[in-house]
Phi, psi and omega in degrees: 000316178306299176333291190311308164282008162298300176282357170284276206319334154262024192269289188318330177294334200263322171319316175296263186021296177246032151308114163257113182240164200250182193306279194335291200306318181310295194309324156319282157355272245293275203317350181250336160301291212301319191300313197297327182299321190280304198288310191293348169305299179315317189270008178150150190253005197242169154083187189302293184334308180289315191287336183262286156023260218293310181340298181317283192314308193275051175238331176280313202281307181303303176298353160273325157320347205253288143353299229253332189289292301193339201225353210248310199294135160340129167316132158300346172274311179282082186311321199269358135294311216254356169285330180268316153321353193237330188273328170287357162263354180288319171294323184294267211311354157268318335159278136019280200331297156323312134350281194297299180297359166291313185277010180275291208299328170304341202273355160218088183263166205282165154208102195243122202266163172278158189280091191274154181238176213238131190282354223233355161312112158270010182264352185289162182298159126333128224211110193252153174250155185229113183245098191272123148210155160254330202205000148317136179271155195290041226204301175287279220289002144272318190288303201271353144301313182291290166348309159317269186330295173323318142035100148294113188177141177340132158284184185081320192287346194217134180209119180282106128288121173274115172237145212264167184210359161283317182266028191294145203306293180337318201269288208308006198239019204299115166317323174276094159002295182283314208285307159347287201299328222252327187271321174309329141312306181313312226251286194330286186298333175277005182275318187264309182329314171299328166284276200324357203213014190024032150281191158262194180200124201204105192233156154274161139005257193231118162288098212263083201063065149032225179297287198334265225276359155294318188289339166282340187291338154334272184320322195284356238241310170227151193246037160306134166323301203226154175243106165297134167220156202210090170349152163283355172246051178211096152300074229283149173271153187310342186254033183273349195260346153313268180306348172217014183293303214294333155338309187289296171343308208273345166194123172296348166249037140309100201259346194182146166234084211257153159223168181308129169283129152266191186212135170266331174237198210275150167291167197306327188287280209306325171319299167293335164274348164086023217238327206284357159247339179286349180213155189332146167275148184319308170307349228269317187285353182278292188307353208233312180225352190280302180345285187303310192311343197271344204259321173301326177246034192009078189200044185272147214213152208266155183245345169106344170175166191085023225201112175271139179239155162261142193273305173339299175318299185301309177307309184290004172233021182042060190052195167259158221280131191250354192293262195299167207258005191228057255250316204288294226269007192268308248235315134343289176306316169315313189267338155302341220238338164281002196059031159274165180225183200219131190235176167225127179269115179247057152289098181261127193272346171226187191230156166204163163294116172265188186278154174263020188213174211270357204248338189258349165324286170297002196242350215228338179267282175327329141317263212289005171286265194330301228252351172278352160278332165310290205268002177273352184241338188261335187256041217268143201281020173253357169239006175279169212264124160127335199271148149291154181300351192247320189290271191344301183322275197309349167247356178299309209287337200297320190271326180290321182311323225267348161289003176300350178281357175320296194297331202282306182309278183002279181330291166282031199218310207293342158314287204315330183326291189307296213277330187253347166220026153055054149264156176235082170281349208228090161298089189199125133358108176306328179303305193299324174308290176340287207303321217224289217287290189316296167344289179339291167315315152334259207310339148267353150305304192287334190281305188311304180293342163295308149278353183236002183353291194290351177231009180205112177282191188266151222349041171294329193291335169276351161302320209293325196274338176259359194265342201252344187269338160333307183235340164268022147289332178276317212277326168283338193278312171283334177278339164279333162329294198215124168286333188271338188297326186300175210199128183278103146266129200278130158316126152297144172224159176085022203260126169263175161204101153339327181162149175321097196225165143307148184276185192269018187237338189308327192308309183318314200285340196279327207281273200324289171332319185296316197260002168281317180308285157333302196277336167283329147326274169321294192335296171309284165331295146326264193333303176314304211257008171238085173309320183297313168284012203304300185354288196284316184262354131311310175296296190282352153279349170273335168290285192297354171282332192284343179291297181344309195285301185298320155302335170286299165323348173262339176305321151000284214285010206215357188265087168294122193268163173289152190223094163293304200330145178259311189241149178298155181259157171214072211317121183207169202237102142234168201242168169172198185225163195210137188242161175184124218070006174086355173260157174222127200203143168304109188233145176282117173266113179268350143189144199253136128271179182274354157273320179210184166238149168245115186257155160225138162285133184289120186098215170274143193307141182269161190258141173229174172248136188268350176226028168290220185268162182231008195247118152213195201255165146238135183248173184194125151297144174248215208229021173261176185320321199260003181053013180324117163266110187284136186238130163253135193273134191213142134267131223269084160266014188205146123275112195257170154169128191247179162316354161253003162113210180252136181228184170215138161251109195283088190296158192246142144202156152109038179272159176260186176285326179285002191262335176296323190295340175273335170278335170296283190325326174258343165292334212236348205286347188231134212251012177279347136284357172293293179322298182284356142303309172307276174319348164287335175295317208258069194239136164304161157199138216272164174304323196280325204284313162323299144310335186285319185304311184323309183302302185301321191286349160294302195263320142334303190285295170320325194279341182274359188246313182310328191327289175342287209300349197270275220301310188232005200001208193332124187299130174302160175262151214261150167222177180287120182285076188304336207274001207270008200240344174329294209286338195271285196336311188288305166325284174331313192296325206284352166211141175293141161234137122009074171262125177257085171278113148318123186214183164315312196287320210253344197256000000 
């Protein structure tokens, strides 16, 4: 049955195709593909259905291509027309390109449950965890130790390694003093932090390759079956070694089990936009649906963290792979390219941190720009030796994605030609425009919201793609320059904002805003005062008005909200008990950080003295084996009350090292508050309606980013939340230790 629609739908693809027809007839088709597409939408997104879809849409793509080849281009002779007319149909037909190999990948994508194992197995494998970190504070990096450590799973079977590349023999021996002294602290406090947390504390030498080569400095190092690796801000919930250990059992040459990044608070755009519990995260469509489409062709790619790997597998590849500055996904390639295989779970198992500014945004997408040009020119996966016809497809789309800002600029620069020096690259009729260009679009919007509805609205991929292209046009422009020259930099984390500002990156969009604005001027003006041209400065004015709507929406986006919070919230439902003032009454914890909690009291309201003590205990069981009950030190700073009555927000203080395991326990033991935050997110929103927001959300946002630029012009500097590192700090302090460090020389 599949077969059979396969060959209708390229029969009926090929048939449209080669009609020759005129605008009125295009316009026939083009409007009877989208209804066919609008009816089979109704009936289902998977199956024949999903395949005669996409058929329709690129059977619509291909007649514009065909169109577009044949009716649009410039004379060859007129050169100062048809050299720029040619680069920009060059650019439409990679765009095309993409297209196709996007929908190869999309086109079934797994949907694979996880393999749950029983914890209480002493046959299971053996499991070393890798947490790298540099310049991270002890502070984040107890929560996600303790987390670690927590783990359901044999004992004896699992051992938590910190491994640090801030205290490397290399960083405490620094010809710079302050810099010497800073590391030599580092190495003390995460060394006893790691005792107090029944981990290891693990430094190397000299720093070498970056991540890769701290995590290769590892590997000789511990004898685990399988290797977790784990960001220093991504906390795994307790059931993550349950859920994907069983992966390995079921096929031995199984090399990786990747899940999903979550995220606890918003990236710099949702932020700045105000977005981030209400609409898909930005990430949600790589993780929601590319993952699985990458999982259907085995060719699901290590992420860099959240991720089990087999050590046998890394060892026959002499670990991981450092040529490029994206380690994970090279380090993928290698071993697909060995006949290993790869699986993707989309259960998300840990919680992690994004950057919290625009800046560090672009700094952390630029790292993964580079290093994904790294491996389409020193790896390119269409000659490596070893791959399937499918791999090859799927990592050519993985690596090629990362040229959209060619294409993004292209898009938004090429209207001004017409409009400020009346060139003619783009030929076309308004009719003809309707009938062929508007059709497309249509029809690549619906095909796009048809697959990706639920984890991507309408024209967030174009914010997302014009706010990041600005500047990883330079960051590609050096890596075809010199391929080997980029250098693995860590995302800043930990970054406040003071108050409400431009980020310090902000000027280009504004600049870009002017001349978009400006050219809709001229555009207009020309249309009044040139009847022969309306045609053509319709066309490019409706083109450059749809950049304009999107350049107003990144002044949004560059628009930095103040940022206090030192640490994330996280929703979660556990009960416990809290005393204060010598009275003690039952409270619901309604969400937690590694800093406070928010309680609501159970029952009847408790009477406290409101101009009493502001210090009391919270005790709280925790989800280990032993039901342990943990007492926690709180400071009362808020008082809420909603429709529901009273709640308190509570600061932890005065914690010990054993107190980060409770707070990792009500944040982390269960990933069923992950799920439904996520999945409260992971809402359709139809084209129209969705464009219509996109527009108000354009013009709000410009009027908030001129605010800015009127109000503070140049962004205040940003700084690092060093006090969020005190409270461990203060702990460590409290007794002198003894450090017995591992290294190469010693282990």
């Amino acid at each position: 049955m599949l077969k059979f629609a396969w060959f209708a739908a390229a029969s009926m693809f090929l048939f449209l195709v080669a009609q020759p027809i005129g605008s009125e007839g295009q316009v026939i088709v083009g409007v009877t593909l989208i209804a066919a597409m609008l009816g089979l939408w109704l009936t289902g997104r998977r199956g024949t259905t999903r395949t005669v879809v996409i058929m329709l849409a690129l059977a619509v793509v291909c007649r514009y291509v065909y169109w577009r080849t044949t009716s649009t281009l410039p004379d060859p002779g007129d050169l100062v027309n048809f050299i720029p007319g040619a680069l920009l149909y060059g650019v439409e037909m990679f765009s095309v390109l993409m297209l196709f190999i996007s929908l190869f990948v999309v086109a079934d994508p797994k949907d694979r449950p996880a393999v749950v194992v029983d914890d209480n197995d002493h046959d299971l494998p053996t499991v070393d965890v890798f947490i790298p970190t540099y310049n991270e504070d002890p502070e984040l990096l107890a929560t996600t130790v303790a987390a670690a450590v927590a783990m359901d799973y044999p004992a004896g079977h699992l051992t938590v390694y910190l491994l640090d590349d801030g205290g490397s023999d290399q960083k405490c021996n620094s010809e710079d003093p302050v810099a010497a002294h800073a590391a030599i602290e580092r190495r003390r406090e995460l060394t006893q932090l790691c005792e107090g947390l029944g981990a290891v504390y693990m430094t190397r030498a000299r720093n070498v390759s970056a991540k890769a080569g701290n995590m290769n400095a590892a590997l000789p190092r511990t004898h685990g079956d399988l290797v977790a690796v784990f960001d220093a801000d991504h906390a795994p919930v307790r059931s993550f070694l349950k859920k994907t250990v069983g992966h390995f059992l079921e096929d031995p040459r199984l090399f990786l089990v990747q899940t999903p990044h979550f995220f606890l608070n918003p990236d710099p755009i949702e932020k700045n936009l105000s977005l981030f519990k209400s609409m898909p995260s930005e990430n949600e469509m790589f993780y929601g649906v590319i993952q699985k489409g990458l999982d259907r062709w085995n060719a699901a790619f290590f992420c860099g963290s959240a991720a089990l790997l087999r050590r046998t597998a890394l060892e026959e590849a002499g670990g991981f792979d450092g040529v490029t500055i994206t380690e994970d996904c090279e380090t993928a390639l290698t071993l697909h390219s060995r006949g290993w295989n790869s699986r993707y779970i989309d259960t998300p198992l840990i919680a992690g941190l994004q950057p919290e500014t625009f800046s560090s945004f672009i700094g952390q997408r630029s790292r993964w720009c580079q290093g994904m040009m790294q491996i389409l020119l020193l790896k390119n996966p269409v000659f490596r030796k070893g791959l399937s016809f499918a791999q090859r497809v799927c990592y050519l789309s993985s690596s090629l994605f990362w040229l959209f800002s060619l294409t993004r600029l292209t898009f938004v620069f090429a209207p001004l030609l017409h409009i400020f020096f009346s060139m003619e690259i783009y030929q076309a009729s308004l009719q003809e425009f309707f009938a062929y260009t508007t059709v497309y679009m249509v029809a690549n919007m619906m095909l796009q919201n048809y697959l990706f509805g639920r984890v991507r609205w309408p024209w967030m991929s174009e914010l997302y793609e014009y706010v990041q292209s600005v500047y990883l046009i330079q960051a590609i422009a050096k890596v075809f320059l010199n391929p080997r020259k980029p250098t693995f930099n860590v995302t800043a984390k930990g970054v406040t904002i003071d108050r409400d500002q431009l980020s310090e990156i902000a000027l280009p969009y504004f600049v870009i805003f002017g001349m978009l604005l400006t050219a809709a001027g001229v555009d207009a003006l020309r249309w009044w005062n040139e009847p022969a041209s309306r045609d053509m400065l319709a066309v490019v004015g409706l083109w450059n008005g749809l950049n304009l709507i999107i350049a107003g929406l990144s002044l949004g986006a560059v628009s930095e909200r103040a940022e206090r919070r030192r640490s994330q919230r996280l929703a979660v439902a556990r009960k416990g008990v809290m005393e204060l003032d010598g009275n003690a009454f039952q409270v619901l914890v309604e969400d937690v950080s590694s800093g406070g909690v928010r309680v609501r009291p159970l029952g009847a309201r408790p009477r406290f003295n409101r101009a009493g003590s502001r210090t009391g205990t919270l005790a709280i069981r925790r989800n280990d084996p032993g039901g342990t009950i943990q007492t926690l030190n709180v400071a009362v700073r808020r008082n809420i009350s909603d429709e529901r009555g009273l709640s308190l927000g509570l600061e932890f203080v005065d914690l010990s090292l054993a107190q980060y395991r409770t707070i990792a326990d009500l944040m982390y033991a269960d990933s069923r508050p992950l799920e439904e935050f996520r999945d409260g997110r992971r809402t359709s929103m139809g084209i129209v309606r969705g464009s219509m927001r996109f527009l108000g959300w354009s013009m709000a946002y410009i009027m908030r980013g001129l605010s800015l630029a009127g109000r503070h012009g140049k962004a205040a500097p940003l700084r690092s939340e060093l006090a969020r590192s005190e409270p461990v700090r203060e702990t460590m302090a409290a007794q002198p230790v003894v450090v017995r460090v591992p290294t190469e020389q010693n282990s």
